[in-house]
C-alpha positions as CSV (number, residue, x, y, z in Angstrom):
1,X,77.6,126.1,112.6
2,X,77.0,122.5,113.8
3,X,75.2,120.1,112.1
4,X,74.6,116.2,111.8
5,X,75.0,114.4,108.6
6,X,71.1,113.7,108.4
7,X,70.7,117.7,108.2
8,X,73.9,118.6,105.8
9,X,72.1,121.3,104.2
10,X,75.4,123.8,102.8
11,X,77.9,122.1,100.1
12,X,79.7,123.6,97.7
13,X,78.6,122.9,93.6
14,X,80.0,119.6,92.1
15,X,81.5,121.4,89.3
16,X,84.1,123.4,91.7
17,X,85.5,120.3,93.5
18,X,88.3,118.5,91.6
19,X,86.8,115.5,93.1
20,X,82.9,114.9,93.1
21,X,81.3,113.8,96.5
22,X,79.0,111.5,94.4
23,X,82.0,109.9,92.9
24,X,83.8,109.0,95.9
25,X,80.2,107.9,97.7
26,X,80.6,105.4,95.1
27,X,83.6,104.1,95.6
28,X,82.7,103.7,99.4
29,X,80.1,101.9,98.3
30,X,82.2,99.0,96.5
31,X,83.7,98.8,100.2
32,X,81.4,99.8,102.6
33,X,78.1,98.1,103.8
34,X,75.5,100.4,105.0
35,X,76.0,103.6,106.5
36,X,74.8,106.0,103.2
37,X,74.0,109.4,105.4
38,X,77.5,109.1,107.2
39,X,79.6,108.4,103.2
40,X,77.2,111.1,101.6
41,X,79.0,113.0,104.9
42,X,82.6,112.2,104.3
43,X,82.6,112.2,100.7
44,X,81.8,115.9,100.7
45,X,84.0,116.6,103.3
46,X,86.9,115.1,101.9
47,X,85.9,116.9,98.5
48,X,85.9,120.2,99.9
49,X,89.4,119.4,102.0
50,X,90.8,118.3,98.7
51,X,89.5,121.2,96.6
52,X,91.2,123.5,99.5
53,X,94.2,121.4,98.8
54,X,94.9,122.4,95.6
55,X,94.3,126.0,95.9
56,X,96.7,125.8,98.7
57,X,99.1,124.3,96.0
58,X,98.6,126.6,93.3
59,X,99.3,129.5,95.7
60,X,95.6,131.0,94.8
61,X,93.8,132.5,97.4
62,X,92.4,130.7,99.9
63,X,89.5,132.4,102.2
64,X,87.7,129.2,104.0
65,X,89.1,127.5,106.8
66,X,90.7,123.8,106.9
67,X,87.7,121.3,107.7
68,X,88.1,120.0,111.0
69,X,85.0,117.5,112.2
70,X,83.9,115.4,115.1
71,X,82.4,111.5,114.7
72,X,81.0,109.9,117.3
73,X,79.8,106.3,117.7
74,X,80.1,102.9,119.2
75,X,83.6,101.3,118.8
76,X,83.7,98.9,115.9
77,X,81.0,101.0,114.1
78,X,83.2,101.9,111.8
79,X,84.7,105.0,112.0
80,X,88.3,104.6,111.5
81,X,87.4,102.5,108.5
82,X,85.5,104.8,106.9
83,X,87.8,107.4,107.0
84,X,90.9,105.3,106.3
85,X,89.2,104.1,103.7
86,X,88.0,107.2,101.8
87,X,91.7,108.3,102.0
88,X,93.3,105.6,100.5
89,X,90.2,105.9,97.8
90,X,91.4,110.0,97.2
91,X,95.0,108.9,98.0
92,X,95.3,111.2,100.7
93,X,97.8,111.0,103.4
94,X,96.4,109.7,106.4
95,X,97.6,109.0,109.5
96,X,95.9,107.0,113.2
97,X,96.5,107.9,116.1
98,X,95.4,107.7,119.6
99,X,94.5,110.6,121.8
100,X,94.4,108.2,125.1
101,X,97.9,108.5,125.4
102,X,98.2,112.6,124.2
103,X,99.9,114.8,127.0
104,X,100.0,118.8,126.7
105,X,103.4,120.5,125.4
106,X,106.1,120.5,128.1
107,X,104.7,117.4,129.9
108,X,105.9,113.6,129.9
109,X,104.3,111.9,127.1
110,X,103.5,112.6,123.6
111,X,102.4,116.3,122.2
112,X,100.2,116.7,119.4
113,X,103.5,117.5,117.8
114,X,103.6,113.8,117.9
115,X,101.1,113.3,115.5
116,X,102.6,115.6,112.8
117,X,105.7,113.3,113.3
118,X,103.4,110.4,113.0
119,X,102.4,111.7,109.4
120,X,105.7,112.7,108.3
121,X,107.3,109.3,109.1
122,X,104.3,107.2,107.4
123,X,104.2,110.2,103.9
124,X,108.2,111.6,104.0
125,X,107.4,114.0,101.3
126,X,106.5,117.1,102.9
127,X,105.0,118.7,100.5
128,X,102.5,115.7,99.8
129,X,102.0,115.1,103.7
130,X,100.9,119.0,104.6
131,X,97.9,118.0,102.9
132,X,96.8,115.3,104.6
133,X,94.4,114.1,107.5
134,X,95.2,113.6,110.8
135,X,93.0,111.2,112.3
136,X,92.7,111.4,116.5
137,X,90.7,108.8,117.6
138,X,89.6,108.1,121.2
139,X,89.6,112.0,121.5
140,X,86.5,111.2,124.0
141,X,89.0,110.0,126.9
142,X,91.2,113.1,126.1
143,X,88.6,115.8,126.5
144,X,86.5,114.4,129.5
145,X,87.8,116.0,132.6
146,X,89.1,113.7,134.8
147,X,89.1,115.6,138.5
148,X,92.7,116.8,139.1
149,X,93.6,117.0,135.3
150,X,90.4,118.4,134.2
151,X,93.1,122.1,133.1
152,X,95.1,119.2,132.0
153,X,92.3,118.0,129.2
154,X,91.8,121.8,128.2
155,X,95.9,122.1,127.6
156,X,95.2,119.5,125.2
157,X,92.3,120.7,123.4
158,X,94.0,124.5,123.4
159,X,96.8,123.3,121.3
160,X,94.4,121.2,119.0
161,X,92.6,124.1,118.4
162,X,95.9,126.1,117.9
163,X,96.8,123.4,114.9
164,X,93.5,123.6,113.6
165,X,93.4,127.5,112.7
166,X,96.6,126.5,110.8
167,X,100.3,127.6,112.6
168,X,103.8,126.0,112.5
169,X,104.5,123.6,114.6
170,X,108.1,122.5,115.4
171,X,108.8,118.6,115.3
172,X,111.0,117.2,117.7
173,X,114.0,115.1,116.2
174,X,116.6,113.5,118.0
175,X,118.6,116.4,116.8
176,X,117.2,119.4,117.8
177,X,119.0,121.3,115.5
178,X,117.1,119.4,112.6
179,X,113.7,120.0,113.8
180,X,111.9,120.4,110.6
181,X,108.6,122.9,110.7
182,X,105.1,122.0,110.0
183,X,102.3,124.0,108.4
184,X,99.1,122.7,110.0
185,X,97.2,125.3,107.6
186,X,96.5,122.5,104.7
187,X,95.5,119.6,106.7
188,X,92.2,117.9,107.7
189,X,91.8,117.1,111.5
190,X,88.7,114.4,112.6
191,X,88.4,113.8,115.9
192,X,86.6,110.7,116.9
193,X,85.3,108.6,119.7
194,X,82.6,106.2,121.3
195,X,81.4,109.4,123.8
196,X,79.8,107.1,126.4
197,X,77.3,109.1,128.4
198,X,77.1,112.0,125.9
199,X,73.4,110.2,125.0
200,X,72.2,111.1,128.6
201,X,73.5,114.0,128.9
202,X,71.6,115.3,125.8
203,X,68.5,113.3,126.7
204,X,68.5,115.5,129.9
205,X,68.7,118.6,128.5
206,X,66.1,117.9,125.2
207,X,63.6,116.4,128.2
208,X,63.6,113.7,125.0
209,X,63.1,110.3,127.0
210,X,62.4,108.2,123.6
211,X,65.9,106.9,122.8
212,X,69.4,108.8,121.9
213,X,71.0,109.8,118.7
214,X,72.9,106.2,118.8
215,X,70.2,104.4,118.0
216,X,69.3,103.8,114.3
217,X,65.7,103.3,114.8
218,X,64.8,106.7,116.2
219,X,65.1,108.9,113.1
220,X,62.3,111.5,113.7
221,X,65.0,112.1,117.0
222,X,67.8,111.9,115.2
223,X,66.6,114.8,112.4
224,X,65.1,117.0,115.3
225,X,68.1,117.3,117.1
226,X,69.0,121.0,118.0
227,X,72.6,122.5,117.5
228,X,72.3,123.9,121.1
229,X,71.2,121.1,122.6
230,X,74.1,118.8,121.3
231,X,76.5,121.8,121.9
232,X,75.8,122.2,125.5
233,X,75.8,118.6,125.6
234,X,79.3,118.7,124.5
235,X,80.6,121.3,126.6
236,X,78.8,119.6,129.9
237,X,81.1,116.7,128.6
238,X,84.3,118.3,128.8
239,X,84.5,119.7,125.7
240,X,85.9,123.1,125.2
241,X,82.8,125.9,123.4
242,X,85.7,127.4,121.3
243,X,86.8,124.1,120.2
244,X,83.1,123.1,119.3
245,X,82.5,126.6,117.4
246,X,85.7,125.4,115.1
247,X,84.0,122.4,113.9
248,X,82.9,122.2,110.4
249,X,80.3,119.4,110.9
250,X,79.5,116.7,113.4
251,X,79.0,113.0,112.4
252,X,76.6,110.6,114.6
253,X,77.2,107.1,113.4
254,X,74.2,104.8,114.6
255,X,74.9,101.9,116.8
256,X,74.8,98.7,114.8
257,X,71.9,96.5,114.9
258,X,71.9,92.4,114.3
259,X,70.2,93.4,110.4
260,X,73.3,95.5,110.0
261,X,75.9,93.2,110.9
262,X,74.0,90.2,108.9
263,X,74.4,92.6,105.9
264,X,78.0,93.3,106.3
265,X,78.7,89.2,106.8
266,X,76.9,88.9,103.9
267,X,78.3,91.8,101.8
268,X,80.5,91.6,98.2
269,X,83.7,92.9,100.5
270,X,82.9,92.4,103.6
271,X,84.8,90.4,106.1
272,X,84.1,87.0,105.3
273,X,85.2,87.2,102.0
274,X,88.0,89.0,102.7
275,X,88.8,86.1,104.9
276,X,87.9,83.7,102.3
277,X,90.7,84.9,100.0
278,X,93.0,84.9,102.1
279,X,92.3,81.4,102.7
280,X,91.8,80.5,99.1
281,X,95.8,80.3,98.3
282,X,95.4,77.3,101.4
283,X,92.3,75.5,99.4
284,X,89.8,76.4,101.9
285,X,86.8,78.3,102.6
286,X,84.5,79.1,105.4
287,X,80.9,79.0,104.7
288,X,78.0,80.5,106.6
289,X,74.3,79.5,106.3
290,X,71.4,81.4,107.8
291,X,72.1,80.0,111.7
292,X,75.9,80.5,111.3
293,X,75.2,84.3,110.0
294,X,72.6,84.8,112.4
295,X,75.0,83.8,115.5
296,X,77.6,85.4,114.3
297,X,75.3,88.6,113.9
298,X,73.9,88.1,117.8
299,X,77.2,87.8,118.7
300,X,78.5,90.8,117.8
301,X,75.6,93.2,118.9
302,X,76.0,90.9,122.2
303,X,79.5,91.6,123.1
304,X,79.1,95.2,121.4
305,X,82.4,94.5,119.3
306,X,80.1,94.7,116.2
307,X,82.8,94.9,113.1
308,X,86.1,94.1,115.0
309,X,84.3,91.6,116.6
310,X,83.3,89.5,113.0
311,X,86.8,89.9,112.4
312,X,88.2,88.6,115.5
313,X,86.1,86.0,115.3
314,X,86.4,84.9,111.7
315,X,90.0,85.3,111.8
316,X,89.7,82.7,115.1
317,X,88.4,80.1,113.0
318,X,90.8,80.5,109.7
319,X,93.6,80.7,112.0
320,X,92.6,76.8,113.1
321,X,92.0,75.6,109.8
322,X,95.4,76.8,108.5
323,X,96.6,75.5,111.9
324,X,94.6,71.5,111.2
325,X,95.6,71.8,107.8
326,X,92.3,71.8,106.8
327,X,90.9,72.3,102.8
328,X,87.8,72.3,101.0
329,X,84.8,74.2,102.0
330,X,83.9,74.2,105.8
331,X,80.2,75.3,107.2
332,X,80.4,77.1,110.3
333,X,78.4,76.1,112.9
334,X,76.6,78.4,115.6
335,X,78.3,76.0,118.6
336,X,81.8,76.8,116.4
337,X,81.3,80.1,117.5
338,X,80.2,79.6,121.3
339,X,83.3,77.8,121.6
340,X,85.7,80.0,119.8
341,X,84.1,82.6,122.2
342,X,84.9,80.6,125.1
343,X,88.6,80.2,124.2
344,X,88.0,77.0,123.1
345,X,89.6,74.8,120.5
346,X,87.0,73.5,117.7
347,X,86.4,70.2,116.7
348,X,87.1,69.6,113.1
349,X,86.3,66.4,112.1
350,X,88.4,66.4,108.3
351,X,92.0,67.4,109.7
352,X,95.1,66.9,108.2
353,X,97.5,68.4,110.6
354,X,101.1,68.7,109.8
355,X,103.9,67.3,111.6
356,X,107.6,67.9,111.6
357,X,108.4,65.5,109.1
358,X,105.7,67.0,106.6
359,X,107.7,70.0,106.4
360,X,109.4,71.2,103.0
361,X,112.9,72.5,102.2
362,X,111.6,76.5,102.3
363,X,115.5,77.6,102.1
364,X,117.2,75.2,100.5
365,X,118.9,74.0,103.2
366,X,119.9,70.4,102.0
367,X,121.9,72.1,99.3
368,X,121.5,70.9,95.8
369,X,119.9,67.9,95.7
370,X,117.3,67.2,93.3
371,X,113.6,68.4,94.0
372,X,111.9,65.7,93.1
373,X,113.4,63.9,96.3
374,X,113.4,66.5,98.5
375,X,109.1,65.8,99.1
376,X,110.4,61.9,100.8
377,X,113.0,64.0,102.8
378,X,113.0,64.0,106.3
379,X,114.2,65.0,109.8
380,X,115.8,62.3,111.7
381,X,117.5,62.4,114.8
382,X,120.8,60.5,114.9
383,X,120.6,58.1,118.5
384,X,124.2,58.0,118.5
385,X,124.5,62.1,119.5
386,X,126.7,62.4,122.7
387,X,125.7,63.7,126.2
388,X,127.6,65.3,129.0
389,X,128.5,63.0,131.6
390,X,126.7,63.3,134.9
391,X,128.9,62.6,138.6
């Protein structure tokens, strides 16, 4: 059965998960902005993966199937740092990886065997790392069918599925006679993706010319969507039926809206203050009022970056304050960030930029002479050095 996080209607009883969904919702919280329907939807997921986990473990019988689930949504909305982040919150292995670049078994490129490899190299213990989740983003590019390659695409979503009902898979080594096995039975798969025309595609087939399950202000849509519809949907997409039948739930994350990037600027964790302690060790700070926020906000819906854009950009401007040498607290100003988007340099008007002679001793390279002289040191350049004679 398929179903959106807005309709989650089957969970299993708090008091048979090792974990509670409500307590790693929480936790999300403290790090997340935003986005409550999608956490309620990965907290219980990654409740039920890890109560399957440790019956797996404990050798007890295990009857339900590993959870395997589909997220869709804008890139920057979030979805790699959700689930990255409510891994590291259950310390579960997890492991990234692109499916642009996946090629079927036998063919140039890298397998999906490559992304077992992937998890075994970043969680060497074996035993840990059979229990982790494999996250394949950009799976969108690998299942739409691409003319010649369209049996090319299925290959690739065959051997998905194949991991996902749980086999061993061999792991090429650079010595094939070392190629350890992998159990795929006890991990988590998500697949994940922007799905660009997918919206269409179901507005054509639900005869629903309102606005698509991206948007965040069309709820009353959003909840009446129909299994079929969105499964058919998928399918017309390029999206194998058995593959969609093995899904145990599909996210929809709503494309971010100005009000939703002004909260995450303005949230306890969020990227400016992340960027602001960083900066702290440097005695500086970036401050945004309501215009800076605002732009900064506009900007990122504009450009349709939305997260990794606030980052880019922030990180734009504390990169040229550690560059000036700038301290104290700085304002940011809404032309700061037209010209930063332009590629151009901003005009800071308290500088204090470093030069070659402000450098200090980092590795004690003038040997051991007192500190206390070593801040009036400096390079010289002696006028007497000797050049090659010219005919």
């Amino acid at each position: 059965m398929i179903y959106l996080a807005s309709s989650l209607s089957k969970e299993v009883p708090n008091d048979t998960l090792p974990v509670r969904p409500l307590a790693i919702h929480k936790q999300l919280d403290k790090t997340l902005a935003g986005l409550p329907e999608a956490k309620r939807f990965i907290s219980t997921r990654i409740a039920i993966h890890l109560k399957r986990a440790v019956n797996l473990a404990s050798k007890k019988a295990v009857t339900d199937k590993n959870q395997c689930i589909l997220i869709m949504g804008a890139s920057g909305s979030g979805k790699t740092y959700l689930m990255e982040t409510a891994a590291a919150i259950t310390k579960i292995p997890f492991v990234s990886v692109s499916a642009a670049g996946l090629t079927e078994e036998g063919y140039v490129g890298t397998g999906l065997s490559g992304v077992l490899y992937a998890l075994m190299k970043k969680h060497p213990n074996k035993n840990f790392a059979q229990y982790g989740i494999c996250f394949l983003d950009e799976w969108d590019k690998r299942v739409q069918p691409r003319r010649e390659r369209e049996g090319f695409s299925q290959g690739v979503q065959s051997e998905a599925l194949r991991m996902m009902e749980g086999t061993e898979v061999e792991i090429e080594t650079r010595n094939p006679s070392k190629n350890p096995s992998f159990d795929t039975k006890g991990l988590m798969f998500v697949f994940a993706g922007a799905f660009e025309g997918l919206e269409k595609i179901y507005n054509r087939k639900t005869a629903n010319t309102v606005a698509g399950f991206f948007t965040s202000n069309d709820d009353d849509a959003f909840k009446s969507m129909k299994d079929n519809a969105l499964r058919d949907a998928l399918v017309e997409y390029g999206m194998l039926p058995e593959f969609i039948n093995r899904l145990s739930g599909i996210l929809t994350l709503p494309t971010p809206t100005p009000n939703d990037m002004l909260e995450l600027i303005r949230f306890e964790n969020g990227p400016l203050e992340l960027c602001n302690r960083r900066l702290m060790g440097l005695g500086a700070e970036l401050v945004a009022d309501d215009r800076a926020a605002d732009a900064l906000a506009k900007f990122a819906c504009d450009t349709r970056s939305y997260a990794r854009g606030i980052q880019l950009m922030l990180q734009g401007l504390s990169d040229q304050l550690v560059y000036e040498g700038v301290q104290g607290r700085i304002a940011i100003e809404p032309d700061d960030l037209r010209r930063l988007g332009m590629g151009k340099h901003l005009r800071l008007s308290k500088t204090a930029a470093p030069c070659a002679s402000d450098l200090p001793d980092l590795f004690g390279a003038r040997g051991s002479e007192d500190s206390s002289q070593r801040s009036d040191m400096r390079f010289q350049i002696s006028e007497d050095v000797s050049r090659p004679a010219v005919d």
